[in-house]
VEXLO-551955 format. One record per residue (C-alpha): residue number from 1; residue in three letters; x negated, y negated, z negated. Coordinates in steps of 0.001 Angstrom, whole numbers, plus 524288, in hexadecimal, padded with zeros to 5 digits. Each point is the difference from the previous one (the first is absolute). Layout:
<voke: NUM kemar: ALA east: X north: Y up: Z>
...
***
This chain:
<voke: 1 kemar: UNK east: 2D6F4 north: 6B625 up: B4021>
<voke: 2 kemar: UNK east: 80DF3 north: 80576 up: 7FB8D>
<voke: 3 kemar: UNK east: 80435 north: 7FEEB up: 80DF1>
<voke: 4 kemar: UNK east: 7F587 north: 80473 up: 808DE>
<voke: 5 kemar: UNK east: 7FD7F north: 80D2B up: 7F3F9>
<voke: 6 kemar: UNK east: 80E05 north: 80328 up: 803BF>
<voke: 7 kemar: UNK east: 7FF09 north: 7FD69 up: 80F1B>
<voke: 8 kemar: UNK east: 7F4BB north: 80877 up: 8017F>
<voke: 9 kemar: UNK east: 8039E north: 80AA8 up: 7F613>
<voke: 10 kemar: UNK east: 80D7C north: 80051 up: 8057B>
<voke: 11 kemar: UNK east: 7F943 north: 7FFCD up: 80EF9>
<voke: 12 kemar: UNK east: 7F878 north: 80C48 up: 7FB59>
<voke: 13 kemar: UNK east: 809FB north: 80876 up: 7FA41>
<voke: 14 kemar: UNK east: 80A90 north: 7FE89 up: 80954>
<voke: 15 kemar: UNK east: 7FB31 north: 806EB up: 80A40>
<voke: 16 kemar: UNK east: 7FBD9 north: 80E49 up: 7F6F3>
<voke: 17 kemar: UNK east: 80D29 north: 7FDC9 up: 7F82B>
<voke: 18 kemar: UNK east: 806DA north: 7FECE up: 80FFB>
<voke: 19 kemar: UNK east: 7FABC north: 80D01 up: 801E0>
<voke: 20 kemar: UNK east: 803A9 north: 805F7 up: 7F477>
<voke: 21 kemar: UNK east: 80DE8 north: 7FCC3 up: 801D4>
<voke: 22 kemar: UNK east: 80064 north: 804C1 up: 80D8E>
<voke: 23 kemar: UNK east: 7F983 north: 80D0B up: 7F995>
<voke: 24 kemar: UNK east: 80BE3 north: 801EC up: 7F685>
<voke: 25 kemar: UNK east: 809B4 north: 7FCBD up: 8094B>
<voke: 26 kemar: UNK east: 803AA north: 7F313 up: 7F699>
<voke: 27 kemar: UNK east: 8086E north: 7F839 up: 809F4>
<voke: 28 kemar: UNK east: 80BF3 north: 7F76A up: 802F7>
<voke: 29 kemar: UNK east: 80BC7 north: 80484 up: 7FF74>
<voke: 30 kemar: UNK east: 80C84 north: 7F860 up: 807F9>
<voke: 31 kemar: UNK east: 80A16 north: 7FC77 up: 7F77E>
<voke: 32 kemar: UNK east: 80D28 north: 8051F up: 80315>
<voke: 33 kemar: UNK east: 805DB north: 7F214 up: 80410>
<voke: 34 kemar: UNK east: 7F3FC north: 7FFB6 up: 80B93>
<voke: 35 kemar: UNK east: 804F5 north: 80D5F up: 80394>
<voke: 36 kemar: UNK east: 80C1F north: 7FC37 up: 8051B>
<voke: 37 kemar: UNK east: 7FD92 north: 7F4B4 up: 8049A>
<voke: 38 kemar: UNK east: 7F7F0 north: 7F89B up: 80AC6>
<voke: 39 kemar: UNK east: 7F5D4 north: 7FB08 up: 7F6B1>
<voke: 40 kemar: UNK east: 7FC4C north: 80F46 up: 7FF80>
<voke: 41 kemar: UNK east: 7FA8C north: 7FED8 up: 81045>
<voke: 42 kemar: UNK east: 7F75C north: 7F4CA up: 7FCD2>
<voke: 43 kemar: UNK east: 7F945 north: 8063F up: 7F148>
<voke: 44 kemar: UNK east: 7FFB8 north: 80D98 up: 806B9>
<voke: 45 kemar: UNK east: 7F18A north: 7FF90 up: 7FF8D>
<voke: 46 kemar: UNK east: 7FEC3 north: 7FD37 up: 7F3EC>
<voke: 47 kemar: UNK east: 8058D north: 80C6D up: 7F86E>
<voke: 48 kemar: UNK east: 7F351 north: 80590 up: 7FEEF>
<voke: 49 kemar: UNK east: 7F850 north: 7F3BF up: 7FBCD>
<voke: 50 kemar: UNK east: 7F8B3 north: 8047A up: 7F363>
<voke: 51 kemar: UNK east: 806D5 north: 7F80F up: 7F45F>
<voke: 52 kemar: UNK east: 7FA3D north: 7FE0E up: 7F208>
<voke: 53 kemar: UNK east: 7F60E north: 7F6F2 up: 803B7>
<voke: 54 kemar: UNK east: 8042B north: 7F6F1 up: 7F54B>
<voke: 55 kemar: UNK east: 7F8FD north: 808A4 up: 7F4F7>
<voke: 56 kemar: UNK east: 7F26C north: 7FA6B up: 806E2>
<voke: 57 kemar: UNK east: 80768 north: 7F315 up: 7FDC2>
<voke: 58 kemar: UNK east: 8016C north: 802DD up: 7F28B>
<voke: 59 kemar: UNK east: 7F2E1 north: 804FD up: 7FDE2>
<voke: 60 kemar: UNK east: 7F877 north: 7F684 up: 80576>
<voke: 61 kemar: UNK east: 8057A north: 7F3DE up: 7FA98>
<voke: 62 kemar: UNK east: 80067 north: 80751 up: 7F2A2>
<voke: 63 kemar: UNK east: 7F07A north: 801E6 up: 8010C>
<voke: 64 kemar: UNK east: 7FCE6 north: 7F568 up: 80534>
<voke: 65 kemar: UNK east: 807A2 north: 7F565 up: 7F6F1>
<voke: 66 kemar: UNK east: 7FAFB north: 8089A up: 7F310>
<voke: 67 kemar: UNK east: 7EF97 north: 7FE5A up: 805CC>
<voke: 68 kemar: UNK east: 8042C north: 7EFAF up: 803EB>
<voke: 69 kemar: UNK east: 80B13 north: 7FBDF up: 7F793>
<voke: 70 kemar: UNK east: 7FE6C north: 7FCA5 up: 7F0D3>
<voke: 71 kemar: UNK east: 809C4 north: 80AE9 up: 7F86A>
<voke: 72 kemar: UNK east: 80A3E north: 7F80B up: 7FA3D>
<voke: 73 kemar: UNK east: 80B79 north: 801A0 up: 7FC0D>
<voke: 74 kemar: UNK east: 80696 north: 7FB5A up: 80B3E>
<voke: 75 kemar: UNK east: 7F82B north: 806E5 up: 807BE>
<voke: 76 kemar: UNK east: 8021A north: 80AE9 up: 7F983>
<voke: 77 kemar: UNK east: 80F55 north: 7FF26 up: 800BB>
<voke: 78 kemar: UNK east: 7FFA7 north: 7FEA3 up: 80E54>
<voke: 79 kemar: UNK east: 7F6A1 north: 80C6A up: 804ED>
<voke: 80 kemar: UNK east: 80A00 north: 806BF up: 7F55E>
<voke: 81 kemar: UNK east: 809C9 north: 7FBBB up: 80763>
<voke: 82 kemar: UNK east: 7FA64 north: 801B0 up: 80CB8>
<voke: 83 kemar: UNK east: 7FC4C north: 80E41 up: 7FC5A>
<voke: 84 kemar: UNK east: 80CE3 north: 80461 up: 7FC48>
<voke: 85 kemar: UNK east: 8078F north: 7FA91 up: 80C83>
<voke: 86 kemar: UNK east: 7F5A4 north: 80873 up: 80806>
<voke: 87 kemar: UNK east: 802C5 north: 80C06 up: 7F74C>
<voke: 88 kemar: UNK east: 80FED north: 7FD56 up: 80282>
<voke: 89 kemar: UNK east: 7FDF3 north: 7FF36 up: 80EB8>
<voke: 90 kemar: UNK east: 7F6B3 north: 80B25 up: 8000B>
<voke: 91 kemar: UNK east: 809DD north: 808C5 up: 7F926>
<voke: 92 kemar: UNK east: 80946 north: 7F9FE up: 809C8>
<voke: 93 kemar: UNK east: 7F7C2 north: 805A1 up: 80BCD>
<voke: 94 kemar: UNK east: 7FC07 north: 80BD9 up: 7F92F>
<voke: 95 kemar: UNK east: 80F91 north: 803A7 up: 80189>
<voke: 96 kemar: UNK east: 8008B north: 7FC41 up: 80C2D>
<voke: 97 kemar: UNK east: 7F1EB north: 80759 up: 804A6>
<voke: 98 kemar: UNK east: 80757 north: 80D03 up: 7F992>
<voke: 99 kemar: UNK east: 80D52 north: 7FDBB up: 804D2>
<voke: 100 kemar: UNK east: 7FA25 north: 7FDD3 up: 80DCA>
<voke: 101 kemar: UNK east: 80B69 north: 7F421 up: 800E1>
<voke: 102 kemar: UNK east: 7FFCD north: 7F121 up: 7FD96>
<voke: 103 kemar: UNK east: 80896 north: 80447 up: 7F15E>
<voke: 104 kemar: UNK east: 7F81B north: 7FDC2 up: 7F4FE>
<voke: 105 kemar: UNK east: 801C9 north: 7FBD6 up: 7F255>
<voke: 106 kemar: UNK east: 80DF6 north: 7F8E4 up: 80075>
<voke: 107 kemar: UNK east: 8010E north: 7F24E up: 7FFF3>
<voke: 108 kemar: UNK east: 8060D north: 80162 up: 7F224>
<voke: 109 kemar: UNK east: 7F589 north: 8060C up: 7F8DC>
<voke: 110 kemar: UNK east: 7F52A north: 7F78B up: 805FD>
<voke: 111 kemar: UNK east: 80785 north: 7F34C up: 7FAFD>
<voke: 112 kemar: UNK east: 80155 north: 80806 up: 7F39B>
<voke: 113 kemar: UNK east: 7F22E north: 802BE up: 7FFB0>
<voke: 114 kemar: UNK east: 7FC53 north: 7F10A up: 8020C>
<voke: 115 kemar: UNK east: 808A4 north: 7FCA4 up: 7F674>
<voke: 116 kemar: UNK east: 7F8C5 north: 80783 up: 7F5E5>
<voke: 117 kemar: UNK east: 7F227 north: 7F9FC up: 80652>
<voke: 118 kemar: UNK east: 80653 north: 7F2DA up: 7FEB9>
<voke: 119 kemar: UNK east: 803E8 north: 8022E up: 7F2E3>
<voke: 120 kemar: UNK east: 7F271 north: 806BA up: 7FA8F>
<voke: 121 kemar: UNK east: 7F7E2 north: 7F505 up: 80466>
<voke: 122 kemar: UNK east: 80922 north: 7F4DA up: 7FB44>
<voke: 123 kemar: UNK east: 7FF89 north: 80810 up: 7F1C2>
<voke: 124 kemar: UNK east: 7F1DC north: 802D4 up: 8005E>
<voke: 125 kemar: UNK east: 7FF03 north: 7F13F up: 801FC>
<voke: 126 kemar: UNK east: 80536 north: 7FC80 up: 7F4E5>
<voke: 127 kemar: UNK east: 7F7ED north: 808A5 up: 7F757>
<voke: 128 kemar: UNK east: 7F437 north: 7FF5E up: 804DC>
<voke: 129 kemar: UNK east: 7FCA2 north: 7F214 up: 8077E>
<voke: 130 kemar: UNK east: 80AA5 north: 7F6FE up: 7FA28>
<voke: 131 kemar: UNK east: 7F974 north: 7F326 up: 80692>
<voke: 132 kemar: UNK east: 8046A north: 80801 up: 80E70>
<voke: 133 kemar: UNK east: 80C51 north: 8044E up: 7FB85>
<voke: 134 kemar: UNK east: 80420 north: 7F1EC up: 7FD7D>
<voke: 135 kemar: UNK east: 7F9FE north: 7FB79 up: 80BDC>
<voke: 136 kemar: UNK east: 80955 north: 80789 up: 80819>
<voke: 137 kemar: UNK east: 80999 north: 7F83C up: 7F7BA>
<voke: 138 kemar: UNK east: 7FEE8 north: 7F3E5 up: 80678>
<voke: 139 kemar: UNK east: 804D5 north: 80094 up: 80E10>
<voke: 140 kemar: UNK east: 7FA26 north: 7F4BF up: 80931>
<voke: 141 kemar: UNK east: 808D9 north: 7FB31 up: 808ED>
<voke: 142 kemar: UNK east: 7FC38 north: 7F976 up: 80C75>
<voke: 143 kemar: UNK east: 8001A north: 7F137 up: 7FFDE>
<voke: 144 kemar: UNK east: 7F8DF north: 7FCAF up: 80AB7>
<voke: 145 kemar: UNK east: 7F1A7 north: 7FF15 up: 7F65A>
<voke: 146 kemar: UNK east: 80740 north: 7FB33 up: 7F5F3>
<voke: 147 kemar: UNK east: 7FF91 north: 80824 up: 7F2CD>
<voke: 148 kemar: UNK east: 80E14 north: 80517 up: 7FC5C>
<voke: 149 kemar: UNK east: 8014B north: 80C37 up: 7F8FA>
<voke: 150 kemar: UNK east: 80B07 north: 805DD up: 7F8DA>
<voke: 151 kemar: UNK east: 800E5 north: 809CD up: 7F449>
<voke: 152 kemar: UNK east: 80A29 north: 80960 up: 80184>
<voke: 153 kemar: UNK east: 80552 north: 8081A up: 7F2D6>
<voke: 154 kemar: UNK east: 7F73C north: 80CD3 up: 7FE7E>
<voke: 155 kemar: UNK east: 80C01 north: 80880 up: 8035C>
<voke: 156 kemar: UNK east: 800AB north: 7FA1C up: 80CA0>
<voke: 157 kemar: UNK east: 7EF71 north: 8044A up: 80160>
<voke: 158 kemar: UNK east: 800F1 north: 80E95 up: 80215>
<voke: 159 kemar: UNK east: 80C51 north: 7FE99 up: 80A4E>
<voke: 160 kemar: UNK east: 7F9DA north: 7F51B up: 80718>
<voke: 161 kemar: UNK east: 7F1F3 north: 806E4 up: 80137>
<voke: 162 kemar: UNK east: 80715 north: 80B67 up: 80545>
<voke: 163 kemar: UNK east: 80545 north: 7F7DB up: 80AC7>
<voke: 164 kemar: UNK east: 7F597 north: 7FB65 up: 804DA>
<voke: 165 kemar: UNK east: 7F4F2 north: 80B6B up: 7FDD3>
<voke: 166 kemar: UNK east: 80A52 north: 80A27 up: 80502>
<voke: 167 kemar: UNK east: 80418 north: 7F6A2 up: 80A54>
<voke: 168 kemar: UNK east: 7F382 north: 7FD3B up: 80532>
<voke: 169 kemar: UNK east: 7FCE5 north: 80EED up: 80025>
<voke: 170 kemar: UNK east: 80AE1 north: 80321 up: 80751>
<voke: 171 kemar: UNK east: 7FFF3 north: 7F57F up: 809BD>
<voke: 172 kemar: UNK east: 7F280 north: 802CA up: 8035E>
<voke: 173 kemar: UNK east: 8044D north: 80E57 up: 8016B>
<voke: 174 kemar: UNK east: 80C43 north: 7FB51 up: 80859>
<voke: 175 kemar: UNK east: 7F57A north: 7F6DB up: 8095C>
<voke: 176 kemar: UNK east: 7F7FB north: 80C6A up: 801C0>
<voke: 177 kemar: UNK east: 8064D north: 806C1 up: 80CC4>
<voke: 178 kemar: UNK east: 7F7E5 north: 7F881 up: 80ADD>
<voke: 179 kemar: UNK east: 7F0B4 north: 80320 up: 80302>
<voke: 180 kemar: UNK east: 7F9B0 north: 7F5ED up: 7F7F1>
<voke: 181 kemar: UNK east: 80990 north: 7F70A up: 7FA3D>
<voke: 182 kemar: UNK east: 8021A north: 802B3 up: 7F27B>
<voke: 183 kemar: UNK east: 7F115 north: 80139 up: 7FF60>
<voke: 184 kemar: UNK east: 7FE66 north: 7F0E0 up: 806A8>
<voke: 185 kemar: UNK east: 80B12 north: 7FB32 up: 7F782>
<voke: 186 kemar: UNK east: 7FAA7 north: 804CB up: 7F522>
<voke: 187 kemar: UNK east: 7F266 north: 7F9F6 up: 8037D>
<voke: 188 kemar: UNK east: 80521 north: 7F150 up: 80124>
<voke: 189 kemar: UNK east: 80957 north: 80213 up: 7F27F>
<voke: 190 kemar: UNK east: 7F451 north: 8040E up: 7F989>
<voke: 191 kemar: UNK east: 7F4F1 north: 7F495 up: 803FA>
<voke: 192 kemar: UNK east: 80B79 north: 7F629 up: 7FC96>
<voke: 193 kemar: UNK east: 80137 north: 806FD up: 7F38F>
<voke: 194 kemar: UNK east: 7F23C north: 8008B up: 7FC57>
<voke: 195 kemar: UNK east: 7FEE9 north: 7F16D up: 800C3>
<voke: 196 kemar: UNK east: 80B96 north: 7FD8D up: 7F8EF>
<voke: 197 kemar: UNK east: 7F79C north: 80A07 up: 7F6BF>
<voke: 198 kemar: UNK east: 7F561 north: 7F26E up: 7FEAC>
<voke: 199 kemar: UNK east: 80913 north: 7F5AA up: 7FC32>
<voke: 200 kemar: UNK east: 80A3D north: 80888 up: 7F662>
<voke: 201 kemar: UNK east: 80550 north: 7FB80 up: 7F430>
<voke: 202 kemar: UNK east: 7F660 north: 7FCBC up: 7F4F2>
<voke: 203 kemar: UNK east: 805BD north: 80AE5 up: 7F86D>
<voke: 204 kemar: UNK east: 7FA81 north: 80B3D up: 80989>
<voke: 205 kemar: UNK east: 7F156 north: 7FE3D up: 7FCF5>
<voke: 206 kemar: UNK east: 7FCB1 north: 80954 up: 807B3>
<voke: 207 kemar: UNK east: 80843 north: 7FF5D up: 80B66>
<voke: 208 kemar: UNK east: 7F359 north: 7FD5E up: 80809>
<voke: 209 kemar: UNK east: 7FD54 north: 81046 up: 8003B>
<voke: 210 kemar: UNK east: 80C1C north: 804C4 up: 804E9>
<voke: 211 kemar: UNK east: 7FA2B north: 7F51D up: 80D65>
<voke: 212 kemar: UNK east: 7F493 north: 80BB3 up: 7FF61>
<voke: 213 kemar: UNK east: 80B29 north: 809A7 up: 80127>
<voke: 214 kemar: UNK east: 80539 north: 7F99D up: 809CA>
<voke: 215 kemar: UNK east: 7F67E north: 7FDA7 up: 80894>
<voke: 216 kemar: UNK east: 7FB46 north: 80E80 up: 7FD70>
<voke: 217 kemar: UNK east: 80D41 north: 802B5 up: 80565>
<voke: 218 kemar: UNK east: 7FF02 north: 7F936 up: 80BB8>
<voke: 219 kemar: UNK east: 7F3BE north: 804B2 up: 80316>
<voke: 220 kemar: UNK east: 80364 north: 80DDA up: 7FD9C>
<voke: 221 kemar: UNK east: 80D70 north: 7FD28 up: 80A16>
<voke: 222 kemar: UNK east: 7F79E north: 7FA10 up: 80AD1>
<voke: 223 kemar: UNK east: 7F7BA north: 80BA1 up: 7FFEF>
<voke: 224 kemar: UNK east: 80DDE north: 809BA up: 7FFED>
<voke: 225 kemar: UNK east: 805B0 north: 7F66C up: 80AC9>
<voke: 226 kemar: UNK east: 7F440 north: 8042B up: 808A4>
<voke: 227 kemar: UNK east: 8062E north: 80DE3 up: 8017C>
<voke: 228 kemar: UNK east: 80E8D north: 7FABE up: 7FD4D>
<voke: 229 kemar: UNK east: 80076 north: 7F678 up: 80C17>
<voke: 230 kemar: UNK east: 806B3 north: 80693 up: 80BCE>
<voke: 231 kemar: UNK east: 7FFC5 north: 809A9 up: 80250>
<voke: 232 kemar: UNK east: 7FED0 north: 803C4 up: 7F2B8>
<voke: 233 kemar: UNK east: 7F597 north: 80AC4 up: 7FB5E>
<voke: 234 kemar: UNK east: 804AE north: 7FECF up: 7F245>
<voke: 235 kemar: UNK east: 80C56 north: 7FC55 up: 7F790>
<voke: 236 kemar: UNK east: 80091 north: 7FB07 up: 7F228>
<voke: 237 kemar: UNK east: 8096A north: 807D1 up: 7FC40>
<voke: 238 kemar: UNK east: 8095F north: 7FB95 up: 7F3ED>
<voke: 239 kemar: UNK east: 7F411 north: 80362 up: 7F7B5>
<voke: 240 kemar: UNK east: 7FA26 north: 7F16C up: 806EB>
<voke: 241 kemar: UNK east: 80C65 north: 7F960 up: 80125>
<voke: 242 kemar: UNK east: 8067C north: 800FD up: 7F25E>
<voke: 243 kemar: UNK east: 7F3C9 north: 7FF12 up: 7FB1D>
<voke: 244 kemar: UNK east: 7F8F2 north: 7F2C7 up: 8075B>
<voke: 245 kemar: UNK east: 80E67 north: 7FA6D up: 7FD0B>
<voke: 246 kemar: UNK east: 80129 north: 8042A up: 7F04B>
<voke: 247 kemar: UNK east: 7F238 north: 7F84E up: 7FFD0>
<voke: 248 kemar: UNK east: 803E5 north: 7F431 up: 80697>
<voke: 249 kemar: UNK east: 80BC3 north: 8007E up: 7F764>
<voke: 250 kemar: UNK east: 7F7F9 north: 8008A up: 7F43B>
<voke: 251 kemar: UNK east: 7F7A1 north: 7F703 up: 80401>
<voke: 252 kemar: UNK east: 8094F north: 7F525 up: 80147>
<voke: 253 kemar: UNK east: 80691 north: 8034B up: 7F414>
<voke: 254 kemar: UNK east: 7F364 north: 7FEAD up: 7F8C3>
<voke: 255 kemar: UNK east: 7FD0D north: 7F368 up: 8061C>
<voke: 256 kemar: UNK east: 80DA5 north: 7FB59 up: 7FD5D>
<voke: 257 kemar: UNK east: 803EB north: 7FC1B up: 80C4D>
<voke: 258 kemar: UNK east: 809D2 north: 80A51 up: 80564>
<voke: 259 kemar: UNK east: 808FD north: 7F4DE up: 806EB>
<voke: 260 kemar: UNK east: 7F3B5 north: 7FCD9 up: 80774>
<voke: 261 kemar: UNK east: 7FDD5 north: 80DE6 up: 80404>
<voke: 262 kemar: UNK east: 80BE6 north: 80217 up: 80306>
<voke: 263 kemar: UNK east: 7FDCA north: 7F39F up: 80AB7>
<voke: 264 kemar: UNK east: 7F209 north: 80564 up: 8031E>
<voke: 265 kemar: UNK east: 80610 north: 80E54 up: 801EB>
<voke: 266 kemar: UNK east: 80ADD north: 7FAD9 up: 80881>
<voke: 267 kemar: UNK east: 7FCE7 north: 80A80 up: 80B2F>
<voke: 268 kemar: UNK east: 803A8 north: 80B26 up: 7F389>
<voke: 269 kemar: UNK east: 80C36 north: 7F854 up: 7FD2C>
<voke: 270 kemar: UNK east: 805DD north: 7FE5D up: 80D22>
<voke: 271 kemar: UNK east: 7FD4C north: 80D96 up: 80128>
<voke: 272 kemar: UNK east: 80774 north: 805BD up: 7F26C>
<voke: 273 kemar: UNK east: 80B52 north: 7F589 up: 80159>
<voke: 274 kemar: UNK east: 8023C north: 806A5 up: 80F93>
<voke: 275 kemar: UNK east: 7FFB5 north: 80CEC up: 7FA6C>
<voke: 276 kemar: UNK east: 80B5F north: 7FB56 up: 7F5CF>
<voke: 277 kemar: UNK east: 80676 north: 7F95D up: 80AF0>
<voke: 278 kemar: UNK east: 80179 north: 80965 up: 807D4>
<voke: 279 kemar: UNK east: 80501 north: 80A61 up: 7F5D7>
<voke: 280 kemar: UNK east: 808EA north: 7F7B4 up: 7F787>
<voke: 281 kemar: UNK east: 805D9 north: 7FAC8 up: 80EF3>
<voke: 282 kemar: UNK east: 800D2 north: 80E76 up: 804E7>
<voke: 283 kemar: UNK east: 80772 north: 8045F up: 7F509>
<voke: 284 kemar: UNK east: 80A55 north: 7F4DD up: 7FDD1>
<voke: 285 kemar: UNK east: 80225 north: 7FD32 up: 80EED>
<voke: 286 kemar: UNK east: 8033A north: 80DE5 up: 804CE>
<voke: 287 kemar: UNK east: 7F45C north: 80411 up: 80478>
<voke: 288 kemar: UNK east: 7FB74 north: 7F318 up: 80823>
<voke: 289 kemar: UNK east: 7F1CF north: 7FAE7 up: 7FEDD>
<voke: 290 kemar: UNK east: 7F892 north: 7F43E up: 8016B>
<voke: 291 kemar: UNK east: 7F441 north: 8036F up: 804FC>
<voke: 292 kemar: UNK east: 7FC4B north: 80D18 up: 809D1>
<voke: 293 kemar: UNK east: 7F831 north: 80594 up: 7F36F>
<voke: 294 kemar: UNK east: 7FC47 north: 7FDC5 up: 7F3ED>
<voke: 295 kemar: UNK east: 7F3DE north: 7FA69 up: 7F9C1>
<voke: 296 kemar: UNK east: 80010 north: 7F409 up: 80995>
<voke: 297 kemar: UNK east: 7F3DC north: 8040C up: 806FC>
<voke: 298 kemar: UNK east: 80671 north: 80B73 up: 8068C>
<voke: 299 kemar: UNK east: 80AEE north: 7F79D up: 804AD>
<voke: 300 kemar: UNK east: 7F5E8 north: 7F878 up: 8091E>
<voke: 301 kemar: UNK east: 7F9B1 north: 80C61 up: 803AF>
<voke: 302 kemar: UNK east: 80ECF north: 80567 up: 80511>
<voke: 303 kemar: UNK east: 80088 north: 7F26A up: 805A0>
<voke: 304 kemar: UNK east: 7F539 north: 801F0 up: 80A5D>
<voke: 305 kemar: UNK east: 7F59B north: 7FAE8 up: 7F85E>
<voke: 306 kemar: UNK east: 7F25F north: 80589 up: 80188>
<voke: 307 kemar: UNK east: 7FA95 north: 8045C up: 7F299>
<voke: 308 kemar: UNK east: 7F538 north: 7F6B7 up: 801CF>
<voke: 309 kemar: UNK east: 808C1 north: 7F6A4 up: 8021E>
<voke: 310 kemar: UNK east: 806A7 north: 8035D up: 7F232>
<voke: 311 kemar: UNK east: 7F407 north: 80095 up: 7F974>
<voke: 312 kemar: UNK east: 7FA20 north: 7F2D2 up: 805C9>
<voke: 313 kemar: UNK east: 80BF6 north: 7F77C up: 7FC98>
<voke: 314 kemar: UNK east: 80355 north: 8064B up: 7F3F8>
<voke: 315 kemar: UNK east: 7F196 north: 7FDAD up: 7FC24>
<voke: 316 kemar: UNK east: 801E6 north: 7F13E up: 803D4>
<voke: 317 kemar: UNK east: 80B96 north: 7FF03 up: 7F67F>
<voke: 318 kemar: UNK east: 7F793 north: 80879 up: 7F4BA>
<voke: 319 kemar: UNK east: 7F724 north: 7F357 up: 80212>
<voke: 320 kemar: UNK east: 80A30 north: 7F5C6 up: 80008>
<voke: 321 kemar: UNK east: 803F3 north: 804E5 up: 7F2B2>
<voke: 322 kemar: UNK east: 7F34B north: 801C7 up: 7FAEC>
<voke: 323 kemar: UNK east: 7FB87 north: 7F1A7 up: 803D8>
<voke: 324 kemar: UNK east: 80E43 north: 7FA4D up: 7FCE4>
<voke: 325 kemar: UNK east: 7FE89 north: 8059E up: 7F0A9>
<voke: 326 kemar: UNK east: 7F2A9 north: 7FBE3 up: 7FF63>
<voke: 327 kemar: UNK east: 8053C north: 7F2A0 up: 8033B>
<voke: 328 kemar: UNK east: 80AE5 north: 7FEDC up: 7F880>
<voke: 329 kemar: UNK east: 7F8A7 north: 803E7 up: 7F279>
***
């Protein structure tokens, strides 16, 4: 019921929330690396592609997991979560909507602002739902079904969550650049997550909600990849992407199974450690680079590669993971 609420609530707004964006002029900006460079000839049509469509992410899944999902705590923690990654990437577009330019908040002051999200959760934790905040204790590691967990000392906790909630934020954000592939990515992490949700450690009694959040998500994505196929009508915007991966960061985190994420969001991985590659090989090589353009998806696209193309095979790995964790918890 989660799923087909969001599908059809999602279906329905799109297309009046499309219209108001084309009304207010809210669109895509290039960035400035696209300018100058070939990949700017093949995205050309999509500078004035409405963007923000990730706030009908947010509220649907919101509504819909608070009328399906029990309120828990750890459902609680991860629409918290979920809400304040949207609000970061909204204030991120808002900049650039005013500037008229792809510069928004700086990439320093969003991780600083994460940070603090990171940290407020983990400490609200602790106060209020003890039984949670030791659950994120215990980190599963995969052992091919067999149960092996490890306890890490509580300063390592706040570090380590911020790793892997700002990571997987980020790395969604970094996948988003091709008509529909953060948005299928993001799809397959969050189906393996949600039944991952089902068999989590006894500790997280109520792990089987944040499934209903889940699957709200996924509903609520299928009915935004509808317009966000190509050609797109609609982008998420850093409002969606920070925001679907803060939740799928929190998610696993809550579940205690962030190695296995980090397996079942391979796609998100690939796509940070290319971005890293590429900068940290630029800098100390004298200006050489390993691939045509940074995140990895864009490298293919300067390679000849359709944007189909991209999106089918990179959706074909997002699976690969996503079936590869499932197996190896």
């Amino acid at each position: 019921m989660a799923f087909f609420t969001a599908f059809f609530l999602g279906a329905f707004l799109f297309p009046p929330l499309i219209s108001f964006l084309k009304r207010k002029k809210i669109e895509q900006s290039l960035r400035a690396k696209e300018e100058v460079r070939d990949l700017a000839k093949l995205h050309a049509a999509k500078a004035n592609t409405p963007t923000m469509g990730g706030l009908c992410i947010w509220a649907v899944t919101a509504i819909v997991s608070i009328i399906f999902a029990e309120i828990s705590g750890a459902v609680v923690a991860a629409l918290s979560m979920f809400t304040i990654f949207c609000a970061i990437g909204l204030a991120d577009d808002i900049a650039k909507f005013r500037s008229r330019s792809s510069r928004g908040v700086s990439g320093r002051r969003k991780l600083i602002l994460e940070a603090i999200a990171v940290g407020a959760m983990v400490s609200t934790l602790r106060v209020f739902d003890v039984d949670l905040y030791e659950a994120i204790h215990v980190l599963c590691i995969p052992a091919m079904g067999h149960a092996v967990t490890w306890t890490p000392p509580t300063i390592f906790l706040l570090p380590f969550a911020f790793l892997v909630i700002a990571g997987s934020a980020n790395g969604v954000n970094l996948t988003d650049g091709v008509d529909g592939l953060a948005t299928g990515c993001s799809i397959s992490a969050a189906l393996a997550l949600a039944v991952l949700c089902l068999g989590a450690v006894p500790s997280v009694s109520d792990a089987g909600e944040l499934a209903v959040v889940l699957i709200a998500l996924c509903g609520a994505l299928l009915a935004f990849f509808c317009y966000n196929c190509q050609p797109a009508k609609i982008f998420m915007g850093d409002c969606g992407s920070l925001a679907l991966g803060g939740l799928l960061g929190t998610v696993a985190m809550l579940i205690s199974q962030p190695f296995l994420f980090a397996i079942i969001g391979g796609v998100f991985v690939v796509e940070t450690l290319s971005v890293f590659m590429q900068v940290y090989y630029f800098k100390f090589s004298g200006g050489r680079r390993i691939f045509r353009m940074a995140p990895l998806h864009h490298h293919f696209e300067l390679s000849g590669w359709p944007e189909s193309r991209v999106v089918g095979r990179f959706w074909v790995a997002a699976i690969i993971c996503a079936v590869a964790g499932l197996c190896l918890r």
